[in-house]
PAKEKOL-183049 format. One line per field, with one value per atom (N, C-alpha, C): residue in three letters; atom name; x, y, z. Coordinates in steps of 0.05 Angstrom, whole numbers, padded with zeros to 5 digits. Atoms other than C-alpha are relative to their C-alpha. Layout:
BEGIN
rest (ALA:...) $
atom (CA:...) $
xx (X:...) $
yy (Y:...) $
zz (Z:...) $
***
This chain:
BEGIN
rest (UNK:UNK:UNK:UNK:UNK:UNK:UNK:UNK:UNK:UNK:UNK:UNK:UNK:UNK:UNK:UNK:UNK:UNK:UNK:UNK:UNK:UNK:UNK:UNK:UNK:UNK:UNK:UNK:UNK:UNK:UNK:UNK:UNK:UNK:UNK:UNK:UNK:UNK:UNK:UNK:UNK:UNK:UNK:UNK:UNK:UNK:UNK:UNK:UNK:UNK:UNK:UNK:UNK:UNK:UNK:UNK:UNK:UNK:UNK:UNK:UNK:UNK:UNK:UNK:UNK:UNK:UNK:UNK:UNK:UNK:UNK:UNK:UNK:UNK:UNK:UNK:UNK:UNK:UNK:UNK:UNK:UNK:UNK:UNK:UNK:UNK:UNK:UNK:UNK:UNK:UNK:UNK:UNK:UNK:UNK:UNK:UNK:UNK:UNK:UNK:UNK:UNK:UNK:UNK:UNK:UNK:UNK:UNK:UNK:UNK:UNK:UNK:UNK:UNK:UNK:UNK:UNK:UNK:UNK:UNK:UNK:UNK:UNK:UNK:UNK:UNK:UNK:UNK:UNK:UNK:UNK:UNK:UNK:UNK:UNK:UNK:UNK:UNK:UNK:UNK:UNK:UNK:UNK:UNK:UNK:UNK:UNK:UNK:UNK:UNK:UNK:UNK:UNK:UNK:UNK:UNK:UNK:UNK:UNK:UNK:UNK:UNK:UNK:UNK:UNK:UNK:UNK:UNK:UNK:UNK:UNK:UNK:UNK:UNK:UNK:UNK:UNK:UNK:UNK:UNK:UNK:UNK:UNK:UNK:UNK:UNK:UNK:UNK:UNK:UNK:UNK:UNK:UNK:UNK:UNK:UNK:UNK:UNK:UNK:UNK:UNK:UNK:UNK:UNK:UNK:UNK:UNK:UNK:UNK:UNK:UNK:UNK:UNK:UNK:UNK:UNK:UNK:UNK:UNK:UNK:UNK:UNK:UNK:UNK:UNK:UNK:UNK:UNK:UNK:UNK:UNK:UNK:UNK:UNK:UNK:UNK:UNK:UNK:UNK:UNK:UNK:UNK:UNK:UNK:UNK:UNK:UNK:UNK:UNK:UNK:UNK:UNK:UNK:UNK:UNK:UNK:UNK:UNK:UNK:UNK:UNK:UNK:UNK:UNK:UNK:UNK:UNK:UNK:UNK:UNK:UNK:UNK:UNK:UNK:UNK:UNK:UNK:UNK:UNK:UNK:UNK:UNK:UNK:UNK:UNK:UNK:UNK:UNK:UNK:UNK:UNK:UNK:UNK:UNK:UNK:UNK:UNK:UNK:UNK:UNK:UNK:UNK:UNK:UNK:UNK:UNK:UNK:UNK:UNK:UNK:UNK:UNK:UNK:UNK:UNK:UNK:UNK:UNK:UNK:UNK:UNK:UNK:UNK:UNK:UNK:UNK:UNK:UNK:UNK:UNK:UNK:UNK:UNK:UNK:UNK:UNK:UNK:UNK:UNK:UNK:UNK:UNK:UNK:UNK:UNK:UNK:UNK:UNK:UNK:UNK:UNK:UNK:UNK:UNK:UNK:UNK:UNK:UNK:UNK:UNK:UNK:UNK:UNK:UNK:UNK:UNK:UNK:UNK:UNK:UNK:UNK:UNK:UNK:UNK:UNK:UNK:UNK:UNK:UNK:UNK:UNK:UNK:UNK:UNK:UNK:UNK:UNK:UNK:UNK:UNK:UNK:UNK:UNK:UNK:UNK:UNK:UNK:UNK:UNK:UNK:UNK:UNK:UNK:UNK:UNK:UNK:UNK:UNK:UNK:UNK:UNK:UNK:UNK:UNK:UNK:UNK:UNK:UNK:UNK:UNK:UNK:UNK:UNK:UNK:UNK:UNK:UNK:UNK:UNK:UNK:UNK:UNK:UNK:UNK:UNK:UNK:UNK:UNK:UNK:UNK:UNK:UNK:UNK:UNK:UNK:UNK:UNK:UNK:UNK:UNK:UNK:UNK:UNK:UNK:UNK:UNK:UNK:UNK:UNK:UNK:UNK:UNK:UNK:UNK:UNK:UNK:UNK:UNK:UNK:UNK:UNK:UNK:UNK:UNK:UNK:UNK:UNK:UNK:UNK:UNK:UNK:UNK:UNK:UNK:UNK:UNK:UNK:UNK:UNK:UNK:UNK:UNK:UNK:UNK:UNK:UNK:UNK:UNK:UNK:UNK:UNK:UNK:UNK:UNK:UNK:UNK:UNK:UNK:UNK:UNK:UNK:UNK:UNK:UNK:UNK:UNK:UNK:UNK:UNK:UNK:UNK:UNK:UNK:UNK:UNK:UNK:UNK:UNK:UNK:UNK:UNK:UNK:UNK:UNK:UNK:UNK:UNK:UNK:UNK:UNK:UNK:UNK:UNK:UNK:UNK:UNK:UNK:UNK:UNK:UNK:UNK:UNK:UNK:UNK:UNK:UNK:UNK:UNK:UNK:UNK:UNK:UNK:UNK:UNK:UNK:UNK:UNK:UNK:UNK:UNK:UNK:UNK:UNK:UNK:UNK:UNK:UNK:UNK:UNK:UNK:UNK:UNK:UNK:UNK:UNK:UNK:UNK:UNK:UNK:UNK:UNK:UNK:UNK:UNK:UNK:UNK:UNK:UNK:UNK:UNK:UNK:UNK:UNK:UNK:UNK:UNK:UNK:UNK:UNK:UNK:UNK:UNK:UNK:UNK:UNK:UNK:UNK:UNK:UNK:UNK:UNK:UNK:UNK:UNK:UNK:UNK:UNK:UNK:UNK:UNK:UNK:UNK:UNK:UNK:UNK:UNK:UNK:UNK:UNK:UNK:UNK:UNK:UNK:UNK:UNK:UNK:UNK:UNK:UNK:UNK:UNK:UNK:UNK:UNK) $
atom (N:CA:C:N:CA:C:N:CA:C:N:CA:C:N:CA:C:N:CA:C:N:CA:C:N:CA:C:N:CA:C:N:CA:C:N:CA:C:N:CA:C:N:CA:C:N:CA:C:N:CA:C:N:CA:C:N:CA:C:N:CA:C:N:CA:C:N:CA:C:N:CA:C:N:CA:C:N:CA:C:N:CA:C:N:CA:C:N:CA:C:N:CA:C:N:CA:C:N:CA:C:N:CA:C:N:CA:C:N:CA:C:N:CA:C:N:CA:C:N:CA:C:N:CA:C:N:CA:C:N:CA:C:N:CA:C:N:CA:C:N:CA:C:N:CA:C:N:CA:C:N:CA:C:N:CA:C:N:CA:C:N:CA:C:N:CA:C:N:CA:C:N:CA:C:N:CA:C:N:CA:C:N:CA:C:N:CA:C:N:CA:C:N:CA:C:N:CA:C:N:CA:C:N:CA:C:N:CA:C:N:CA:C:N:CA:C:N:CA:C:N:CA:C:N:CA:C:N:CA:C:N:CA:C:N:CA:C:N:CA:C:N:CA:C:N:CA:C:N:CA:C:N:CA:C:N:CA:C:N:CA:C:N:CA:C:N:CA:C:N:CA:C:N:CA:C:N:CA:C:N:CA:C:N:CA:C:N:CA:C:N:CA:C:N:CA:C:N:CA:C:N:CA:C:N:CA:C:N:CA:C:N:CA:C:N:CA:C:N:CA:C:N:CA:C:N:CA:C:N:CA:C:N:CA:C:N:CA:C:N:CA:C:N:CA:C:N:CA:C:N:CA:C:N:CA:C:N:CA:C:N:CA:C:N:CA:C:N:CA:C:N:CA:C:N:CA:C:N:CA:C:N:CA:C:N:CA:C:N:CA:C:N:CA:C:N:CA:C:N:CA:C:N:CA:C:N:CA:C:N:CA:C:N:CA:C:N:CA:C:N:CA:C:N:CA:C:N:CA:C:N:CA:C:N:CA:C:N:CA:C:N:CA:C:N:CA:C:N:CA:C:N:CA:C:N:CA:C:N:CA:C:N:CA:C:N:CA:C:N:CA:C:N:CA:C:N:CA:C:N:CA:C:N:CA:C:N:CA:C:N:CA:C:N:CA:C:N:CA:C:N:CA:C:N:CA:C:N:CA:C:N:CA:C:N:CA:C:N:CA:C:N:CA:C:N:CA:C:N:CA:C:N:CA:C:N:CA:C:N:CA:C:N:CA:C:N:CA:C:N:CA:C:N:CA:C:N:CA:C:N:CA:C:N:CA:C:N:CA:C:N:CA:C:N:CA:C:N:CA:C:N:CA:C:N:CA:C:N:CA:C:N:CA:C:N:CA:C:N:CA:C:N:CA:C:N:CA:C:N:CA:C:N:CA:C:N:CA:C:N:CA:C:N:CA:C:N:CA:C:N:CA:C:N:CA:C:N:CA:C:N:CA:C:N:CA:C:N:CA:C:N:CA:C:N:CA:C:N:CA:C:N:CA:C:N:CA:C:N:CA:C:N:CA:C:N:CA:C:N:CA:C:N:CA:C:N:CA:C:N:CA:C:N:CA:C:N:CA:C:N:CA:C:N:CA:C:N:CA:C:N:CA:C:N:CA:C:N:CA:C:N:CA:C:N:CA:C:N:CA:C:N:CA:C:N:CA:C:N:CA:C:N:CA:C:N:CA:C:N:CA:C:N:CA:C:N:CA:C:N:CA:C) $
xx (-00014:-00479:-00014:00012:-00534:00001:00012:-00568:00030:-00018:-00499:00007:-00015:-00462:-00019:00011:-00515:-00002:-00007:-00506:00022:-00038:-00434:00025:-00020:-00371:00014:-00022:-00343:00020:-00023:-00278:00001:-00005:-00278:00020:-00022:-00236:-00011:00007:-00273:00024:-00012:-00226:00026:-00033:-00153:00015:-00018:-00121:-00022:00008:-00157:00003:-00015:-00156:-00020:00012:-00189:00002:-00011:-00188:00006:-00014:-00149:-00032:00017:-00205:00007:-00001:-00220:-00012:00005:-00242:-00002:-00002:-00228:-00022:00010:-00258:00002:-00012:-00271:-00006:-00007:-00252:-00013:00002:-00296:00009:-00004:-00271:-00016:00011:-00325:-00016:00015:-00368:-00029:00024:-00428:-00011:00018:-00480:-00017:00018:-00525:00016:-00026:-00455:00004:-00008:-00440:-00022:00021:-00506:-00011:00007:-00515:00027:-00023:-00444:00001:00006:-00460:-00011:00029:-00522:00020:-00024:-00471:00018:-00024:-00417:-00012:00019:-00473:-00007:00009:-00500:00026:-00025:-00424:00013:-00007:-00417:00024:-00017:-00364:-00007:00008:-00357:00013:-00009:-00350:00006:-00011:-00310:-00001:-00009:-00316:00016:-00016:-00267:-00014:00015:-00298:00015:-00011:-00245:00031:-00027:-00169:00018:-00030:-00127:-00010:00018:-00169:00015:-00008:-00157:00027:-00028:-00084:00011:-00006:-00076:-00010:00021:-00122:00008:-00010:-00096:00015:-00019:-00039:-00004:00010:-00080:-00016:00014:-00121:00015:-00018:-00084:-00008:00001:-00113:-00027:00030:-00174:00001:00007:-00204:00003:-00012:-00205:-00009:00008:-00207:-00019:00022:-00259:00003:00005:-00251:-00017:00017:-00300:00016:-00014:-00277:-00009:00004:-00312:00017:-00009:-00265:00022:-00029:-00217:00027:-00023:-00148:-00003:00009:-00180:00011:00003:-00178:00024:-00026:-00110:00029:-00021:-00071:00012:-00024:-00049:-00006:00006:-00082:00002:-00011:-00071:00033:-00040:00017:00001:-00008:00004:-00011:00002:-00030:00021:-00020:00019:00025:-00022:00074:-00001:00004:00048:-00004:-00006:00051:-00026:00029:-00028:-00003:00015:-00039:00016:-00017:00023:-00023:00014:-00030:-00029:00020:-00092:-00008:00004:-00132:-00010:-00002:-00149:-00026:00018:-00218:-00007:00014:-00251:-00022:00035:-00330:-00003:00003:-00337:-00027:00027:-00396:00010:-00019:-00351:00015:-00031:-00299:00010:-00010:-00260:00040:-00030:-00187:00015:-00026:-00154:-00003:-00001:-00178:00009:-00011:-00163:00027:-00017:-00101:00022:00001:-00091:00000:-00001:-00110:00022:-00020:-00064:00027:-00018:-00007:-00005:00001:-00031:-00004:00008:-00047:-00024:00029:-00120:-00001:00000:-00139:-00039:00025:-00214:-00007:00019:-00265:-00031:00035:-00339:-00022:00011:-00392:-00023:00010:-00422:-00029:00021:-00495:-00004:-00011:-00465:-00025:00017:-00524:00019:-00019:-00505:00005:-00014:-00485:00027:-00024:-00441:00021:-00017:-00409:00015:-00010:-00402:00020:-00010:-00368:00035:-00026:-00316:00024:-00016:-00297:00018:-00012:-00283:00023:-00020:-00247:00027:-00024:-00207:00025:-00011:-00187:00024:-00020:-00156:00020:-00013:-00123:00024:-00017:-00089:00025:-00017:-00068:00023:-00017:-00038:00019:-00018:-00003:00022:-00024:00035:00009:-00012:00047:00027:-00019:00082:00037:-00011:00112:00026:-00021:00150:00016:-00023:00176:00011:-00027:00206:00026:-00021:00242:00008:-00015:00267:00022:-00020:00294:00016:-00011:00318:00033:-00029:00360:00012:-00021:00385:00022:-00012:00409:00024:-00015:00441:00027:-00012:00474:00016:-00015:00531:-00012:00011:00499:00015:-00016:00562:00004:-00006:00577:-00022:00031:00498:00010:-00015:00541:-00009:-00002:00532:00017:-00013:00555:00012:-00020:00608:-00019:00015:00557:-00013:00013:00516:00021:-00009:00566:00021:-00010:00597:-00031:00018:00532:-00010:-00003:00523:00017:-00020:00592:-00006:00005:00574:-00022:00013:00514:00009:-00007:00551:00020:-00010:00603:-00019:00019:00549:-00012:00013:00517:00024:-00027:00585:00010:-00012:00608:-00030:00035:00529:00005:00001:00540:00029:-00028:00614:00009:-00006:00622:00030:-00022:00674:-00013:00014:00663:00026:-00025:00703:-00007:00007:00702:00014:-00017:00722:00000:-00004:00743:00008:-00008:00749:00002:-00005:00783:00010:-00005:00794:00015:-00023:00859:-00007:00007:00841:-00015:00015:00781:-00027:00010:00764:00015:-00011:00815:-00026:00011:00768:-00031:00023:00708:-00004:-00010:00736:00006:-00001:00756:-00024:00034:00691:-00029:00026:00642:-00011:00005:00602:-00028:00026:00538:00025:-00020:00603:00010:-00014:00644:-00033) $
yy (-00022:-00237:00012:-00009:-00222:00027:-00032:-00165:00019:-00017:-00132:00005:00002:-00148:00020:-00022:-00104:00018:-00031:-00046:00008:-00009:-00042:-00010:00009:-00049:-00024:00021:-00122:-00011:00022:-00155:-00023:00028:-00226:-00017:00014:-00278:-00015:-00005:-00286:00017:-00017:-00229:-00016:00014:-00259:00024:-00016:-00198:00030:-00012:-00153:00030:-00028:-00077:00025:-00020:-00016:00027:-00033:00057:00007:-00019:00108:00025:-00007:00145:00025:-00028:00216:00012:-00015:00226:-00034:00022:00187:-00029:00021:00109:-00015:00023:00061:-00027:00037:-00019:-00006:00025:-00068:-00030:00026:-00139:-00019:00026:-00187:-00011:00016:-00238:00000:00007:-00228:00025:-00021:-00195:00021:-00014:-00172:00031:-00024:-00135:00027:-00021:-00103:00020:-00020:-00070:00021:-00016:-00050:00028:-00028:-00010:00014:-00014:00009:00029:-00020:00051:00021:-00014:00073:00006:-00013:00099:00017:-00020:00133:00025:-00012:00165:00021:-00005:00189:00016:-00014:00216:-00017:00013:00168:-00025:00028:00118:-00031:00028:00043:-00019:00021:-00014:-00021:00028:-00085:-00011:00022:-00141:-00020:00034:-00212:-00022:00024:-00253:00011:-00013:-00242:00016:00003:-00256:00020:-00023:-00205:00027:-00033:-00147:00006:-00008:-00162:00007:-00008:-00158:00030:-00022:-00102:00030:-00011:-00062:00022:-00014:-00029:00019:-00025:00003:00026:-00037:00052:00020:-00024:00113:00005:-00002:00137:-00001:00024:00088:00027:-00022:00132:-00025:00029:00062:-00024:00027:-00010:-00010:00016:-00051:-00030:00033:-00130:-00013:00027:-00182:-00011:00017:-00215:-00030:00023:-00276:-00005:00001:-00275:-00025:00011:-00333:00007:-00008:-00325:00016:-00023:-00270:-00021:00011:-00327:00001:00009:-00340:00015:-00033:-00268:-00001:00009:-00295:00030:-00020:-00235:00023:-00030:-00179:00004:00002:-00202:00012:-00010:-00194:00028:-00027:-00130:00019:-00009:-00110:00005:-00005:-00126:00010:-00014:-00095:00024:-00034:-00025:00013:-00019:-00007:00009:-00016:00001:00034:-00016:00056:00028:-00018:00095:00009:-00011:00089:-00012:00016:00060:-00018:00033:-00017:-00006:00006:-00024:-00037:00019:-00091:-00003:00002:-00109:-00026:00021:-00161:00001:00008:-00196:00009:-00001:-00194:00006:-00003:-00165:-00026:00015:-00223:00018:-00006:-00215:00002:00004:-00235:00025:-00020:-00170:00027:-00020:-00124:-00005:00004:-00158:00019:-00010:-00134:00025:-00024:-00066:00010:-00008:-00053:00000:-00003:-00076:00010:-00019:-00030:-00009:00018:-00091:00021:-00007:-00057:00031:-00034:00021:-00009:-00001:00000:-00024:00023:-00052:00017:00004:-00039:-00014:00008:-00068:-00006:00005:-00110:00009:-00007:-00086:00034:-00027:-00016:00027:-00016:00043:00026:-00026:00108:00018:-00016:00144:-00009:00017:00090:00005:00004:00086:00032:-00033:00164:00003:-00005:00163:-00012:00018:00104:00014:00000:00126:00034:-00022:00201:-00005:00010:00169:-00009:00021:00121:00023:-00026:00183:00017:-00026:00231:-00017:00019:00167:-00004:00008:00145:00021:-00022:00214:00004:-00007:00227:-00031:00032:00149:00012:-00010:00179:00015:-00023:00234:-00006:00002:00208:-00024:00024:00151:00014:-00024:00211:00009:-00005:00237:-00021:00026:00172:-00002:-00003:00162:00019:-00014:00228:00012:00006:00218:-00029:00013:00160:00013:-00007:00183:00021:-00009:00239:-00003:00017:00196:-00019:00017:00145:00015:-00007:00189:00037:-00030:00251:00022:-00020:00313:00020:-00012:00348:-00015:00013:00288:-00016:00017:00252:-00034:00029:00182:00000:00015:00128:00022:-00007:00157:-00025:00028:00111:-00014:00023:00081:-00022:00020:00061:-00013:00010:00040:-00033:00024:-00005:-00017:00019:-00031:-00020:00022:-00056:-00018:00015:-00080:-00024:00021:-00127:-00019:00016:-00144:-00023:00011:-00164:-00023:00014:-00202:-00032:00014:-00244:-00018:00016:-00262:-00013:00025:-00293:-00011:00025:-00324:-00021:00030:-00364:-00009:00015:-00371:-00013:00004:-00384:00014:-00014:-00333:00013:-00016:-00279:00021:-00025:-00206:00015:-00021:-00147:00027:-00029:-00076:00018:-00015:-00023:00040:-00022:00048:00017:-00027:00120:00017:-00015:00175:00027:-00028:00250:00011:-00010:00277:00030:-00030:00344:00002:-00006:00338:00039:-00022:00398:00030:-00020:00440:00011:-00004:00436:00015:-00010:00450:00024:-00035:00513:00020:-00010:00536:-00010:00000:00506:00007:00010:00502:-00027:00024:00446:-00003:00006:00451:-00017:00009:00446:-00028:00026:00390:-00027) $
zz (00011:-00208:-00024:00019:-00265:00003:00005:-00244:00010:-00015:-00212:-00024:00028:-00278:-00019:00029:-00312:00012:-00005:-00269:00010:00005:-00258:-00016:00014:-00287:00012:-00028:-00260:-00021:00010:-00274:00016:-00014:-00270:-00010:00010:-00284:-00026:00028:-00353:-00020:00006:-00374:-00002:00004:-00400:00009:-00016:-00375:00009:00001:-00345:00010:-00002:-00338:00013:00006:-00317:-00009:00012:-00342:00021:-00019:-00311:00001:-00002:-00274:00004:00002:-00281:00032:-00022:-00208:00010:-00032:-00137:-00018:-00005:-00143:00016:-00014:-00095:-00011:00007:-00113:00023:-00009:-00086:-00009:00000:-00083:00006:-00006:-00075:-00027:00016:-00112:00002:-00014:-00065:-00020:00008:-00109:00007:-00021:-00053:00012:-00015:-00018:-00030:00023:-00093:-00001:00000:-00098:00022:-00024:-00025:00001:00007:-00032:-00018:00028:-00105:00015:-00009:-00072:00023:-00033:-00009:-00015:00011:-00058:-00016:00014:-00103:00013:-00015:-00041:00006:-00005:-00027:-00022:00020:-00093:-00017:-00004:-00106:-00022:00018:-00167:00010:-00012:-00153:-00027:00021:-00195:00015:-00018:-00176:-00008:00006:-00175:00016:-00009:-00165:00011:-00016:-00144:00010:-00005:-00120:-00023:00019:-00172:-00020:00029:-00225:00028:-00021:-00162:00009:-00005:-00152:-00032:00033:-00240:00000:00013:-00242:00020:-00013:-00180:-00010:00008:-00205:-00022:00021:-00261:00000:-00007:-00220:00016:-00009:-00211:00027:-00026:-00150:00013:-00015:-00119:00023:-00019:-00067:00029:-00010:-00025:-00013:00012:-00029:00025:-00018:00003:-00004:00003:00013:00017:-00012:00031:00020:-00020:00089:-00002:00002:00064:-00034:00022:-00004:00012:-00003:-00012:00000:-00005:00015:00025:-00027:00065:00028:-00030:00128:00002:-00001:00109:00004:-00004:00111:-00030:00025:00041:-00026:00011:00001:00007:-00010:00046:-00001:00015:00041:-00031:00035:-00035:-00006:00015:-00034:00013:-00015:00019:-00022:00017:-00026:-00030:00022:-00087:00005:-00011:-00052:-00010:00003:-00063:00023:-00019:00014:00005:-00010:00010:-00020:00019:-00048:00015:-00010:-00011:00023:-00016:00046:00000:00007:00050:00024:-00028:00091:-00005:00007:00106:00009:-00014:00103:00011:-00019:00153:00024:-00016:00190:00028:-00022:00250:00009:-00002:00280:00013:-00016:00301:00014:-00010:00340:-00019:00011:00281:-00020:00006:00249:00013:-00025:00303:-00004:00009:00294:-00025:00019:00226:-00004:-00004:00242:00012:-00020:00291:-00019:00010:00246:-00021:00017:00193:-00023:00027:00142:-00018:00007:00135:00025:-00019:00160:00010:-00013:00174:00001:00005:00185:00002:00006:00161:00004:00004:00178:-00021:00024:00133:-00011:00005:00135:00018:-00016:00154:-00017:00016:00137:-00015:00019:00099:00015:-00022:00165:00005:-00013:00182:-00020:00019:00113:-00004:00003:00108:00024:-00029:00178:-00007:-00004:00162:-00025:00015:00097:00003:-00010:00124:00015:-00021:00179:-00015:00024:00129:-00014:00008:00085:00015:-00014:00137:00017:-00010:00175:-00020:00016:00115:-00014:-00001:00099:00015:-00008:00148:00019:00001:00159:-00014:00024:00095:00004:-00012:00127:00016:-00023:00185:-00021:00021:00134:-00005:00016:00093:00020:-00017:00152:00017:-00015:00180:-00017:00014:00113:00001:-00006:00117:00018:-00020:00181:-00007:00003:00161:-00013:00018:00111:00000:-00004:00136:00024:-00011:00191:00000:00015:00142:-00014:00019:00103:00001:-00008:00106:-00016:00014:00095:-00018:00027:00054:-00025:00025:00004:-00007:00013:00011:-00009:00007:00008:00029:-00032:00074:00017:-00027:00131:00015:-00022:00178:00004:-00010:00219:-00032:00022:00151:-00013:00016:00116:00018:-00014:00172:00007:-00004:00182:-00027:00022:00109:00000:-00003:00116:00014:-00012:00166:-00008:00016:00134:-00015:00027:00073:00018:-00007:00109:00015:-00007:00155:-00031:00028:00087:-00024:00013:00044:00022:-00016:00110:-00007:00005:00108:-00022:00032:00032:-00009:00005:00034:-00026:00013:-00019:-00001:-00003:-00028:00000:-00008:-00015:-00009:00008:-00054:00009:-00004:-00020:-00015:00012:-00059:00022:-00015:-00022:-00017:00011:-00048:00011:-00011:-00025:-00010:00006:-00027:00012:-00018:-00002:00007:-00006:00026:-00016:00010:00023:00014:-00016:00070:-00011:00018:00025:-00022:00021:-00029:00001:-00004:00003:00009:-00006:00028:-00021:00024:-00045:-00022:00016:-00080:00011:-00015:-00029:00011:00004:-00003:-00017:00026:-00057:-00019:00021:-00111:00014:-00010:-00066:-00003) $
***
């Protein structure tokens, strides 16, 4: 890590908390340790116009994560610890970075259990690891307009969602939702042997009112 450490910015776990600046234009995060990999993508994100930040081990890229506004992507080692194990892709999963940008991985190999991964939308690419500057220009275009429009489709699920869920004059549950929590909730204090208090509210003519206010006003 000498010579890398003296031409890029790395966070390692040296750092007691560590951080990076809020970047004034797109970055992509690499995650590895491999010196050789940092410099070869250094040169392939240079070429791309494109600034690069490393992180050296997990636990520095899941701390450090949350502080770049908007990473252009991330890139992980597929030889990084935790990688074999799905245990680091759950945590970046559940820290809501892949929902910001796209999540490639540089791997020697595609094995199944990556393809895997793809498919369920853990990771939007795989790179190869000794990928030239056609290849890398190719994936990360690809990556980009994929992930875009992921979010795209994303936004309009929840929006179907919820106008599904929910009555479009008062914007409260709708029957079905609200009998479906219901049962939720019940299922879960019968398992816990709990108690369960519903409370109900109602509007006596309520179709009076909406006829003399409106329904924006109601």
């Amino acid at each position: 890590m000498d010579v890398a450490s003296r031409e890029l910015h790395v966070v390692g776990e040296k750092l007691s908390v560590p951080s990076l600046p809020a970047p004034a234009h797109p970055v992509v995060v690499l995650v590895s340790p491999d010196s050789l990999l940092i410099l070869d993508v250094q040169r392939r994100m240079e070429g791309l116009g494109l600034r690069l930040e490393v992180l050296v081990d997990v636990e520095a890229a899941l701390m450090v994560m949350g502080a770049v506004r908007s990473p252009s992507v991330i890139l992980l080692d597929a030889r990084l610890p935790g990688m074999g194990n799905g245990r680091f892709l759950v945590s970046l999963q559940e820290s809501g970075v892949h929902k910001r940008c796209p999540i490639a991985l540089i791997a020697e190999q595609i094995s199944d259990e990556w393809i895997a991964r793809l498919r369920e939308g853990v990771i939007d690419d795989i790179v190869p690891r000794h990928a030239d500057a056609s290849t890398w220009r190719t994936h990360m275009n690809t990556m980009q307009r994929g992930h875009a429009l992921h979010c795209e489709l994303e936004h309009l699920r929840e929006m179907a969602l919820l106008e599904l869920e929910h009555d479009p004059v008062t914007g409260v549950f709708n029957r079905e939702a609200m009998l479906s929590i219901l049962f939720r909730e019940t299922d879960r204090v019968q398992r816990l042997r709990g108690a369960l208090c519903v409370v109900l509210v109602g509007v006596d003519d309520f179709g009076h009112w909406q006829k003399q206010l409106g329904t924006e006003s109601c």
